[in-house]
VEXDREN-2710 file (C-alpha; in Angstrom, 1 decimal):
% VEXDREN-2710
k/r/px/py/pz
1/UNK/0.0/0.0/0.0
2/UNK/1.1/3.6/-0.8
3/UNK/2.1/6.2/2.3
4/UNK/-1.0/9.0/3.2
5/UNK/0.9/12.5/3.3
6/UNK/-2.3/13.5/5.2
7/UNK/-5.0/11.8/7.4
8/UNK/-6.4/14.0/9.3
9/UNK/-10.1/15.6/9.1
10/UNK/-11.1/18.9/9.8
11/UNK/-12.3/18.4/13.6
12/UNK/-8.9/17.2/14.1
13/UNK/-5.1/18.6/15.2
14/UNK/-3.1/15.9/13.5
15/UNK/0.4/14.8/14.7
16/UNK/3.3/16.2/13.3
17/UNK/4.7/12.8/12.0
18/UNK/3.2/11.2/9.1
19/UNK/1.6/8.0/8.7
20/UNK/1.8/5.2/6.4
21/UNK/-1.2/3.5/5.0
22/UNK/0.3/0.5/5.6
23/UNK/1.4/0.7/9.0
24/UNK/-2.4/1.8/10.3
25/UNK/-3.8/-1.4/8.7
26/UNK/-1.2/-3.8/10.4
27/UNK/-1.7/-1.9/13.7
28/UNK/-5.9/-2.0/13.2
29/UNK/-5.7/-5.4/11.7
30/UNK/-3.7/-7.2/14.7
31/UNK/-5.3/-5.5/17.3
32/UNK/-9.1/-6.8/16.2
33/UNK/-7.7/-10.5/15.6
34/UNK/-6.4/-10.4/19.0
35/UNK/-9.7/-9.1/20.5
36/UNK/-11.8/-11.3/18.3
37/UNK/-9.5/-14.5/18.9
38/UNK/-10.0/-14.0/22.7
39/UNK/-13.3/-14.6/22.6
40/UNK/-13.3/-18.3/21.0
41/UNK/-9.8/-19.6/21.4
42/UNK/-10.2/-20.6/25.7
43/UNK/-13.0/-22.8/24.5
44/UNK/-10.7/-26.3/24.1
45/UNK/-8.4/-25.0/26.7
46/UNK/-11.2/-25.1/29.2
47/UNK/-11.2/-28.8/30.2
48/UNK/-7.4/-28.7/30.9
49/UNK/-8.1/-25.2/32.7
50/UNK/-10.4/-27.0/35.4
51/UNK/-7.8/-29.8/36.0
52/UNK/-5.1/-27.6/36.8
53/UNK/-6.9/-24.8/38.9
54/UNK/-9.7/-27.1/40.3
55/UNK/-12.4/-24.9/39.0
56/UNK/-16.4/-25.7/39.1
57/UNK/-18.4/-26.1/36.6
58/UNK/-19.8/-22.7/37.3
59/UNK/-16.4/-21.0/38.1
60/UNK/-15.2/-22.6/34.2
61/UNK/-18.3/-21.4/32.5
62/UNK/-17.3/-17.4/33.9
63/UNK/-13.8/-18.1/32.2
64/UNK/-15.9/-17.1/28.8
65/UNK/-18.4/-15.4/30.2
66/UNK/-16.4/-12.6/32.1
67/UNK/-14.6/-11.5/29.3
68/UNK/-17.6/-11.5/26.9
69/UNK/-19.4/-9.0/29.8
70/UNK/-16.4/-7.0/30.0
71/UNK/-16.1/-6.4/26.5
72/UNK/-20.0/-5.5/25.1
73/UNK/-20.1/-3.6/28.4
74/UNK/-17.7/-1.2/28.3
75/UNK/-17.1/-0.6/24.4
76/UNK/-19.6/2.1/23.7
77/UNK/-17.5/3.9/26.5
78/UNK/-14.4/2.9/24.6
79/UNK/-15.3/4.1/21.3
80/UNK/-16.2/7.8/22.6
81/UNK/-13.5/7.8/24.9
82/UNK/-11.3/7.4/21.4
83/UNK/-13.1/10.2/20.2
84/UNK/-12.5/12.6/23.2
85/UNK/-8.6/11.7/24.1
86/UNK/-7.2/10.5/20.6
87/UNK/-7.5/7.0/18.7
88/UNK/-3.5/6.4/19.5
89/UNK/-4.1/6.9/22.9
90/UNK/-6.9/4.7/23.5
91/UNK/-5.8/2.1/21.4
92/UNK/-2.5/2.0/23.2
93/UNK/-4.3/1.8/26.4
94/UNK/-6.4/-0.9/25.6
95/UNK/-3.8/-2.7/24.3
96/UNK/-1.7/-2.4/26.9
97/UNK/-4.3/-3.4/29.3
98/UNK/-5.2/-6.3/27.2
99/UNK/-1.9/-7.7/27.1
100/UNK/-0.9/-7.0/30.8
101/UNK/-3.9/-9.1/31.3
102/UNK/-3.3/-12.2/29.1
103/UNK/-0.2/-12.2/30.8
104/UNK/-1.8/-12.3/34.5
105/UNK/-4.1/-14.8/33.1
106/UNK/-1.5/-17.3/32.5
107/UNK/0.2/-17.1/35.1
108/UNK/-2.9/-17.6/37.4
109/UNK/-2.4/-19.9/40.4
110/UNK/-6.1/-19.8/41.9
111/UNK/-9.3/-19.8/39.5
112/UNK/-10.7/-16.1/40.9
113/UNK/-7.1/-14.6/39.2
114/UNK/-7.9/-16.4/35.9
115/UNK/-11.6/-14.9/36.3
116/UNK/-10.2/-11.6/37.1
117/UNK/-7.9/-11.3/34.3
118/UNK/-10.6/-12.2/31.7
119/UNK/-12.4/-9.5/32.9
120/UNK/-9.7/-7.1/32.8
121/UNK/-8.6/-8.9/29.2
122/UNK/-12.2/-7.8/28.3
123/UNK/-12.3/-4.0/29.8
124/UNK/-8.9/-3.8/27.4
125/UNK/-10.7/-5.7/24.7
126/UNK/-13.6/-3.2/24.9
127/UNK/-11.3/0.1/24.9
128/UNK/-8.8/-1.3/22.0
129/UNK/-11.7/-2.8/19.3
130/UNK/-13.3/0.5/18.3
131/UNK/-10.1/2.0/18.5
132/UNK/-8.8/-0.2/15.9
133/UNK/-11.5/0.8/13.4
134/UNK/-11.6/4.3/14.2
135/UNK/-8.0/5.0/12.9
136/UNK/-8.4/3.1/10.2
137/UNK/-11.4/5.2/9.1
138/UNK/-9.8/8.2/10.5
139/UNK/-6.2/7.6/8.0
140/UNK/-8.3/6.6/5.0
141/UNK/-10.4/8.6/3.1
142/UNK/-14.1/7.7/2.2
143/UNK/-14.3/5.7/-1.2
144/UNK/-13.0/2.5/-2.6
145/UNK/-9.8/2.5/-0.4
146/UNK/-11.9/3.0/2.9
147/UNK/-14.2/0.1/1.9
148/UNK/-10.8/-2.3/1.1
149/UNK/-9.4/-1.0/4.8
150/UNK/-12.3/-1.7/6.2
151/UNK/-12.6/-5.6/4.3
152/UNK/-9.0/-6.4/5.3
153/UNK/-10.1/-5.3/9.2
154/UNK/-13.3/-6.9/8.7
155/UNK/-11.5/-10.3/7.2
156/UNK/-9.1/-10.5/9.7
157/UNK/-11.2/-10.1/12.7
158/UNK/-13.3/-12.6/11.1
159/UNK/-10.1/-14.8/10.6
160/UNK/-9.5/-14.4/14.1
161/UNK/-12.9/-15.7/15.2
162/UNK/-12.7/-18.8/13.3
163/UNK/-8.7/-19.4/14.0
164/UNK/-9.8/-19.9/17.7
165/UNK/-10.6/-23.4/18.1
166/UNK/-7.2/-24.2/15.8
167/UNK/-5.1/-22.2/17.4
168/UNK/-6.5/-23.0/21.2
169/UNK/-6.2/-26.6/20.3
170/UNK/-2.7/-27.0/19.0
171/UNK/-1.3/-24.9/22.2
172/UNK/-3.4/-26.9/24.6
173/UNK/-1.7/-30.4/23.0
174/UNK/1.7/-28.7/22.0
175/UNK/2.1/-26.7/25.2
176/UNK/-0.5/-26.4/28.2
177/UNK/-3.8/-24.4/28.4
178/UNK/-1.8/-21.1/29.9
179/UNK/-0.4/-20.4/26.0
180/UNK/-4.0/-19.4/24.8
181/UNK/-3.4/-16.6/27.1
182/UNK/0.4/-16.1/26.8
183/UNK/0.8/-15.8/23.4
184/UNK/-0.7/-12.6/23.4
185/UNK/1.8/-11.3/25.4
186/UNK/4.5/-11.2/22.8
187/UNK/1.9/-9.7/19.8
188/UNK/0.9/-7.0/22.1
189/UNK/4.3/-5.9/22.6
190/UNK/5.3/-6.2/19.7
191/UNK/2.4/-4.1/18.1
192/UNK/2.3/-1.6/20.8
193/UNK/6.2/-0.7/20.3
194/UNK/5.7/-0.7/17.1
195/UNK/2.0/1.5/16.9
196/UNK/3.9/3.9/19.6
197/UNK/6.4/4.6/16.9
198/UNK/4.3/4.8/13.6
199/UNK/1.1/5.8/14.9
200/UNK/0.0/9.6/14.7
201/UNK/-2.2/10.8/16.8
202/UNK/-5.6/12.3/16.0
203/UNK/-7.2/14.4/19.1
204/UNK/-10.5/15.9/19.3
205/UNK/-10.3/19.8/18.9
206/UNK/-13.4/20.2/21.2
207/UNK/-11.6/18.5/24.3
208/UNK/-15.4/17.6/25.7
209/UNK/-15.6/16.2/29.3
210/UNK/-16.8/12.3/29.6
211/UNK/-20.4/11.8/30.2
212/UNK/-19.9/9.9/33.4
213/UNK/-24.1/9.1/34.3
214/UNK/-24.1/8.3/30.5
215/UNK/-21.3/6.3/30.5
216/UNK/-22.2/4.4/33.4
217/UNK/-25.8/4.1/33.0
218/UNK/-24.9/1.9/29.5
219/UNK/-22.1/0.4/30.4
220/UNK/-24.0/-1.2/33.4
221/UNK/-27.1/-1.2/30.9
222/UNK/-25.1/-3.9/28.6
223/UNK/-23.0/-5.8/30.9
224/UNK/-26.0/-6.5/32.9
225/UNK/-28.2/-7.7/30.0
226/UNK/-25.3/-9.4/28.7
227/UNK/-24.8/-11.3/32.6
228/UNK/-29.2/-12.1/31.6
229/UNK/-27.9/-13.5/28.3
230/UNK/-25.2/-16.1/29.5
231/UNK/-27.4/-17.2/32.2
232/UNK/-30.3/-18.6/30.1
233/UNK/-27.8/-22.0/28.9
234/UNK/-27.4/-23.0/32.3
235/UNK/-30.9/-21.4/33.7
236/UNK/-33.3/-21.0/31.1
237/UNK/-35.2/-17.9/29.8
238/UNK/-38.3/-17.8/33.1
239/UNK/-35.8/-18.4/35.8
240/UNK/-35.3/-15.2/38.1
241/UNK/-31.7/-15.3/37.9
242/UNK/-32.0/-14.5/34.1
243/UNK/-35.1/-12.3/34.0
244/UNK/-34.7/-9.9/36.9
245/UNK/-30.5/-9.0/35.1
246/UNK/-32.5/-8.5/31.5
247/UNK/-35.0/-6.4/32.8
248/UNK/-32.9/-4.7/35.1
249/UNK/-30.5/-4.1/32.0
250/UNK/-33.5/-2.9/30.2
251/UNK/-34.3/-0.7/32.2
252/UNK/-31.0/0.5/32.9
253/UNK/-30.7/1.2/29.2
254/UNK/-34.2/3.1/29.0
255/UNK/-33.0/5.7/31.9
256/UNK/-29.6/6.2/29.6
257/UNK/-31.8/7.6/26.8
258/UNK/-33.2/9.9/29.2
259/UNK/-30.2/11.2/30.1
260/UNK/-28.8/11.2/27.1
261/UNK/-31.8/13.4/25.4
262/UNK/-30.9/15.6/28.4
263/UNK/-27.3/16.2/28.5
264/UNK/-25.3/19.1/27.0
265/UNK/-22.5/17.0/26.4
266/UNK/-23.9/13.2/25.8
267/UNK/-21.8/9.4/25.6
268/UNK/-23.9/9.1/22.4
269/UNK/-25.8/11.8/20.4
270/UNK/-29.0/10.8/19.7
271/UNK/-29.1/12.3/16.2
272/UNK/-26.4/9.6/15.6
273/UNK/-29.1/7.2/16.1
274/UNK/-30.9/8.8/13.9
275/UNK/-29.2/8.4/10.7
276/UNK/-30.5/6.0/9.0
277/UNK/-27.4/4.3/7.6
278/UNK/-25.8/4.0/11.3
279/UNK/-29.0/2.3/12.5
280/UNK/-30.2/0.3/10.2
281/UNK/-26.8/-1.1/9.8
282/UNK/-26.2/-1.6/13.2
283/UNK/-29.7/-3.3/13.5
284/UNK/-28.4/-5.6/10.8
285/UNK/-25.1/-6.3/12.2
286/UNK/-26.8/-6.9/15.4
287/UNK/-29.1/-10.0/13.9
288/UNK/-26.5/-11.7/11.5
289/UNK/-23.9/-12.1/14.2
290/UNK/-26.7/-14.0/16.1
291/UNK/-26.7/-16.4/13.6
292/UNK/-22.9/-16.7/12.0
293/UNK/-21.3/-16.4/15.7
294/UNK/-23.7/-19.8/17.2
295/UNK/-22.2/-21.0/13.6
296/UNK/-18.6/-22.0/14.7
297/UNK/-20.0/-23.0/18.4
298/UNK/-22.8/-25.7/17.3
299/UNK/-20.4/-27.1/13.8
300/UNK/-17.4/-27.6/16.2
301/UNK/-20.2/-29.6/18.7
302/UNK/-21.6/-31.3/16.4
303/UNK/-18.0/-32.5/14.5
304/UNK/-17.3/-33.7/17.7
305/UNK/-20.4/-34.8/19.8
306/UNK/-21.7/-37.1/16.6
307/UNK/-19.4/-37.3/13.8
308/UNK/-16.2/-38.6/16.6
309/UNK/-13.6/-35.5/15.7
310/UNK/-11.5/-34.4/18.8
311/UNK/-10.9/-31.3/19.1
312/UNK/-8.2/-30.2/17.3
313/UNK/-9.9/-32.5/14.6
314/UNK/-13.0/-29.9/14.9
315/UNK/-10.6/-26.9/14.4
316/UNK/-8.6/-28.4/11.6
317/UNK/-12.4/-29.4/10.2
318/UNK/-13.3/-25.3/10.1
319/UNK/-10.1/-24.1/8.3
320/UNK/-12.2/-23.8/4.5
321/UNK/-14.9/-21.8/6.3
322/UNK/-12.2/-19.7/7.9
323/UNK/-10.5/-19.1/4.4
324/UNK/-14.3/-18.5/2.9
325/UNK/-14.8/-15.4/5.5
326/UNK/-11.3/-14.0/5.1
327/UNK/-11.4/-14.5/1.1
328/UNK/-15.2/-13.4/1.0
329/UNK/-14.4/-9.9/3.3
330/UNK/-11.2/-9.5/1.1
331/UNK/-13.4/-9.7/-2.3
332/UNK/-16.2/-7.7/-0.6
333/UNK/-14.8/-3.9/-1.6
334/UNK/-14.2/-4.7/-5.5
335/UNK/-17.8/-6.0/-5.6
336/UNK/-19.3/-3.5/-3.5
337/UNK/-18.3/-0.7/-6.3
338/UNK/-20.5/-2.4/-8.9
339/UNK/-23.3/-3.8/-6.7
340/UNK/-23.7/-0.9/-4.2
341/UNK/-23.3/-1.1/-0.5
342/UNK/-27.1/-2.3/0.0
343/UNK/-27.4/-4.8/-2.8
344/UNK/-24.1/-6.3/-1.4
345/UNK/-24.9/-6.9/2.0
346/UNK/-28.3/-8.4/0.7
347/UNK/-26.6/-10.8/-1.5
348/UNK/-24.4/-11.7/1.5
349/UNK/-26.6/-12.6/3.6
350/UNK/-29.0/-14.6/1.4
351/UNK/-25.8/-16.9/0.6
352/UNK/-25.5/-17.0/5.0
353/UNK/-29.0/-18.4/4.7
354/UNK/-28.7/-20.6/2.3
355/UNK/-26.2/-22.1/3.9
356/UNK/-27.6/-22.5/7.0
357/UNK/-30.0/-24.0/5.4
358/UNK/-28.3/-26.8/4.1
359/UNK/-26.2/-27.0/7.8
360/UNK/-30.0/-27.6/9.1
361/UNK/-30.2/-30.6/6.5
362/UNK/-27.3/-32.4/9.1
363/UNK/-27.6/-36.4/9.7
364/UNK/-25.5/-38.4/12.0
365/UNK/-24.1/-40.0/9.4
366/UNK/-22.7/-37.2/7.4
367/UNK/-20.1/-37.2/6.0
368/UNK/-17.4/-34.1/5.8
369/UNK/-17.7/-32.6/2.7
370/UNK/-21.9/-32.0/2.6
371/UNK/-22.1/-31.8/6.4
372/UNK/-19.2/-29.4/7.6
373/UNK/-17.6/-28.1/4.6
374/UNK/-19.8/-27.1/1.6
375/UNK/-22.2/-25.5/4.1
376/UNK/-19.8/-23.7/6.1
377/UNK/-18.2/-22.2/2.8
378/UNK/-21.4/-20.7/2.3
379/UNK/-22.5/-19.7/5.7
380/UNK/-19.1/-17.6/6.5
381/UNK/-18.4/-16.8/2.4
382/UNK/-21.8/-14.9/2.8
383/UNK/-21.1/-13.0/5.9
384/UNK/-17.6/-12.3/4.5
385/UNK/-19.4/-10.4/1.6
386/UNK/-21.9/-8.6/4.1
387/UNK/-20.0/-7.3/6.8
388/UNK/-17.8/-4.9/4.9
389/UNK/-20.6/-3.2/3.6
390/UNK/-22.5/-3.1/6.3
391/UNK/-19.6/-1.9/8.2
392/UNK/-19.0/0.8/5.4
393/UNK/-22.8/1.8/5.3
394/UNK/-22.4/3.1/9.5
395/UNK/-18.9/4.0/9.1
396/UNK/-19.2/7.0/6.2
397/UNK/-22.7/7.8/7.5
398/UNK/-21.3/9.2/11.0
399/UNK/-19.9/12.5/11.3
400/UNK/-15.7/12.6/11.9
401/UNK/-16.1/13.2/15.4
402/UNK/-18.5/10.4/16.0
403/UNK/-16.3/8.0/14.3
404/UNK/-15.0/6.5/17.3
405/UNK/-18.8/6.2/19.2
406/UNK/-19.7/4.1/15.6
407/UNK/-17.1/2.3/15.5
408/UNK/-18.2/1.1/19.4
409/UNK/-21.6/0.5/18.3
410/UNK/-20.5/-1.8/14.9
411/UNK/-18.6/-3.4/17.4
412/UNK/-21.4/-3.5/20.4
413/UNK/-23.7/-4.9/18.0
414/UNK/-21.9/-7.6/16.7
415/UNK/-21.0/-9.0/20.2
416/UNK/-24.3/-8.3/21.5
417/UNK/-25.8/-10.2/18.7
418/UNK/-23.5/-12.6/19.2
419/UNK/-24.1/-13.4/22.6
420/UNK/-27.9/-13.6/22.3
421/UNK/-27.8/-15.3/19.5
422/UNK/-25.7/-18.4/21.0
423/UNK/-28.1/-18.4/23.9
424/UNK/-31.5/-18.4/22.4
425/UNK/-30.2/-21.0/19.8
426/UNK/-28.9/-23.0/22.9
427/UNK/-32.0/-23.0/24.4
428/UNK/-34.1/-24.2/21.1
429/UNK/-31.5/-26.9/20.6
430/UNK/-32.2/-28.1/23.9
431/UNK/-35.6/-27.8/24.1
432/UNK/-35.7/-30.1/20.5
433/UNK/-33.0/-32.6/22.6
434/UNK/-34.6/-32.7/25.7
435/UNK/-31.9/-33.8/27.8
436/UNK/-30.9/-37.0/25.3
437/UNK/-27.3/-38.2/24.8
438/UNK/-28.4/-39.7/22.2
439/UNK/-26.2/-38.9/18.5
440/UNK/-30.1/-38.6/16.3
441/UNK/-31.6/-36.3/19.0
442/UNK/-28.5/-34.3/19.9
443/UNK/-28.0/-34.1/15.7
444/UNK/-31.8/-33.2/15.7
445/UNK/-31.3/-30.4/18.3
446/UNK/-28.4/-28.7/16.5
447/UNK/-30.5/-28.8/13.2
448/UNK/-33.5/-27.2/14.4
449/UNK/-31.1/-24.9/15.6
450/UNK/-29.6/-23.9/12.8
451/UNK/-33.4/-23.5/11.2
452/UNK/-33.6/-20.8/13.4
453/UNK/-31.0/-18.8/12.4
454/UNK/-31.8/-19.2/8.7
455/UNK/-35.0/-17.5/9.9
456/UNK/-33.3/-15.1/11.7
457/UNK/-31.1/-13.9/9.1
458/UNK/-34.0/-14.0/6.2
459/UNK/-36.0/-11.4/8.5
460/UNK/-33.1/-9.7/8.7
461/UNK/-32.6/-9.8/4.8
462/UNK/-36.4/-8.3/4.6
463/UNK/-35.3/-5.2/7.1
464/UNK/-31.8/-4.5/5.2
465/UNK/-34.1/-4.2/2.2
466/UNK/-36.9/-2.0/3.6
467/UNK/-34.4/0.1/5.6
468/UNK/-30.8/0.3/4.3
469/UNK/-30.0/3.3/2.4
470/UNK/-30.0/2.4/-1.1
471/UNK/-27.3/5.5/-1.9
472/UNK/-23.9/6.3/-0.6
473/UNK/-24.9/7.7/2.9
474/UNK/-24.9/11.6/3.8
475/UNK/-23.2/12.7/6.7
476/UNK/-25.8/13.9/9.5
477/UNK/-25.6/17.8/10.5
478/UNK/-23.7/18.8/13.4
END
């Protein structure tokens, strides 16, 4: 890629250094596959984690679940806090958090230090993703060179995601469990000597103080419905200990419009909520990551619950559907300037469904090829070619100053989505198995699942048309 003599916007006081094209999407790039591998890659580590630190069942369910909390709750904050005291800064900070963490994490000698640097691994998570996508928008100008930025971040988070079980499972065998931590140690310091040293800095003209009710109200808001979410697989959906954390959260949420609508100085402009690119975008964001994220969760169960695969078996199994996303995201930009941003994410999504379609079509005696691969190149191929444009679409329609607070939300949607998604899925595959061990009911379970989620993303194919904007989005008045 070519060196940027200028990145900076008009709301901004640039750096005096300049900043290589090159050097932003490296920096960007690593930092999401880091956050986005985090979430997935513990998962085959887990058994070997509750051996070694004696941890409960419940205790070794947290070791997920605290570090998903931590990050959809506390990345709106992040992604306005990038906006207020630079992009550099933050993402430095969340970095450097994040990797201080991993590094606590696996060198944990009780299970409460693991639990408490997942959190913390999460707060950095939450501070460094929106950060990551914020200078990348910030050091390339809208138009067909944003759009490819934005497909390599886009592919590589997704690579990221789908490289978890792989790379969890050959450090668990090769090593021990405490490498799915520690090998984030050496990235992160690598990356933030590197992004201290290359980076310039972007910082907000209007130095505008932090809207701490704001900030609190949603960052309490998410994490608690988030804490609701995670406790419906082990609870159910009626059970107190799930409903009174939603509602709670709910509500929580309601009184942070309030003050929000309120505030001379507000976490999130409402206007921004009002463009319709931002949310209708974010709306779809929000409902195909509840389908493509339960994706890799019930395939690797079901590779090795009924077909016999262990588990680095399962994460060899997924390496063509992680090559689909990243090849899919990577194509996404050079389609996008024929289709259009709307018709592209459309088409996307329509080839998600279709696959999961077929996934649903699952038998316990399937064989690789029509039961994990074909399917999966289409399920992640589809959302490959949907995310970037979706991502574009919320991106170009926020103002420069907002950047940041968008980026959060592409990001808080995502997750969010993510998490309910796996949870309500959950609960239908279990309601279809009924507590059976059994290979045809437990195959049964995951294919009504996965029936579901075509529904889900076909409703979602009927809002994106209704309600995307069909034109390059305009950027909302100040």
């Amino acid at each position: 890629m070519t060196p940027m003599a200028d990145v900076s916007t008009p709301t901004l006081i640039p750096d005096r250094r300049t900043t290589s094209t090159w050097a932003v999407v490296f920096a960007a790039c690593t930092g999401q596959f880091l956050v986005v591998l985090d979430v997935s890659v513990v998962n085959v580590a887990l058994p070997s984690m509750r051996t070694d630190l004696a941890l409960s069942a419940s205790a070794l369910q947290w070791v997920v679940n605290a570090y998903v909390i931590a990050f959809a709750g506390f990345m709106l904050l992040g992604g306005r806090a990038a906006d207020i005291y630079g992009r550099k800064r933050m993402f430095l900070i969340g970095l450097g958090v994040f990797t201080a963490a991993s590094l606590a994490g696996g060198l944990a000698q009780e299970g409460w230090q693991l639990l408490a640097a997942r959190a913390a691994q999460g707060l950095g998570a939450a501070v460094l993703s929106p950060a990551t996508l914020t200078i990348l928008t910030a050091a390339v100008p809208e138009g067909p060179a944003r759009s490819r930025a934005i497909g390599t971040w886009m592919a590589v988070g997704a690579g990221g995601g789908a490289a978890g079980g792989l790379i969890g499972g050959v450090l668990t065998d090769a090593l021990s469990w405490r490498w799915v931590l520690l090998i984030n140690v050496p990235i992160g310091a690598l990356v933030l000597t590197g992004a201290a040293l290359r980076l310039a800095e972007g910082v907000a003209g209007d130095r505008r103080r932090v809207d701490l009710p704001g900030a609190v109200l949603v960052t309490a808001g998410l994490a608690t419905v988030a804490y609701g979410i995670v406790q419906t697989e082990s609870e159910g959906w009626t059970a107190a200990a799930t409903l009174l954390p939603l509602l709670s959260g709910l509500a929580l949420l309601a009184v942070f419009v309030l003050v929000e609508a309120r505030t001379a100085a507000p976490l999130m402009p409402l206007r921004v909520l009002g463009v319709r690119a931002v949310s209708s975008a974010n709306v779809a964001m929000l409902l195909m990551g509840s389908a493509t994220f339960s994706m890799w969760y019930f395939v690797t169960m079901y590779a090795q619950n009924v077909l016999g695969y262990s588990p680095l078996q399962a994460g060899a199994a997924l390496i063509p559907t992680s090559a689909a996303v990243v090849i899919a995201s990577k194509l996404a930009p050079r389609v996008m300037v024929r289709t259009g941003a709307k018709s592209l994410a459309v088409i996307g999504v329509l080839v998600t469904a279709s696959g999961f379609a077929w996934q649903s079509t699952m038998g316990v005696d399937g064989t690789y090829l029509t039961a994990v691969c074909l399917p999966g190149l289409l399920m992640m191929g589809g959302a490959g070619l949907a995310s970037t444009p979706l991502a574009t679409l919320a991106t170009t329609g926020a103002e420069p100053g907002d950047a940041g607070l968008v980026s959060g939300l592409v990001n808080t949607s995502r997750t969010m989505g993510g998490a309910l998604g796996l949870s309500v899925l959950s609960t239908v595959a279990a309601s279809r198995t009924g507590g059976s061990g059994a290979a045809a009911e437990v195959t049964a379970g995951y294919a009504l699942s996965f029936r579901v989620a075509c529904a889900v993303l076909l409703a979602g194919v009927v809002i994106m048309l209704l309600w995307l904007p069909g034109h390059r989005p305009a950027r909302p008045k100040g």
